[in-house]
N, C-alpha and C positions, 0 to 999 in steps of 0.2 A: 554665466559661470555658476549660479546658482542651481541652475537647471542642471547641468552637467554633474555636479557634486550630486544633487538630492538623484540623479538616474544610478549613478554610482552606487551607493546607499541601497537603493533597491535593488540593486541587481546584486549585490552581496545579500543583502536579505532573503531575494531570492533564492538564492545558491544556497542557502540554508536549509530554508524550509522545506528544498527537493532532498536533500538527506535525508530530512526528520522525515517527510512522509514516505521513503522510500524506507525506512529503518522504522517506520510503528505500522505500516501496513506491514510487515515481518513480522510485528509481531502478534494485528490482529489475525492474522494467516495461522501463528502458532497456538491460539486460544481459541480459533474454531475447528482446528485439525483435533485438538484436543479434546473438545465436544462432539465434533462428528464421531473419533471412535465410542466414546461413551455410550452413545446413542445406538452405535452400528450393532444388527440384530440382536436388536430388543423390538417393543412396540412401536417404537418410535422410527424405524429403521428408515422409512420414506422422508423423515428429518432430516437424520445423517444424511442419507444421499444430496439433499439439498443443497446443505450444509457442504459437500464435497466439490458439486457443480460451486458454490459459492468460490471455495478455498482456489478453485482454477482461473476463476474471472478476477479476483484479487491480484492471483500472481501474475496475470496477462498485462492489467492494470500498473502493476508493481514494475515489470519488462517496459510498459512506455513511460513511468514518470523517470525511469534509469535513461533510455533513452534522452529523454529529453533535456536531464539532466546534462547528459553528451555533449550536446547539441547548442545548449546554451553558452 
């Protein structure tokens, strides 16, 4: 019974924490979008580009922990 409760417990736990990381990777997603432009044609401009390719691999990232959130 013990076991039963303490899996309970986690998998509400769980189910939390896939919000939080699916709602703060949003918002590192909005604080590098905001640096890539900053950077975008200036000197730095092969930053930004990075910094863009990054913001895509985040939001792909951000597409499977939503998933999985689904799924749990």
């Amino acid at each position: 019974m013990d076991t039963q409760l303490n899996m309970e417990k986690e998998a509400d736990i769980f189910k939390v924490l896939l919000a939080h990381w699916i709602n703060h990777t949003g918002d590192h997603i909005d604080g590098y979008q905001e640096w890539a432009e900053k950077l975008k044609e200036t000197s730095l401009d092969s930053v930004s580009q990075e910094i863009y390719l990054a913001i895509d691999l985040m939001r792909e990232a951000q597409t499977k922990i939503k998933e999985a959130k689904l799924r749990f």
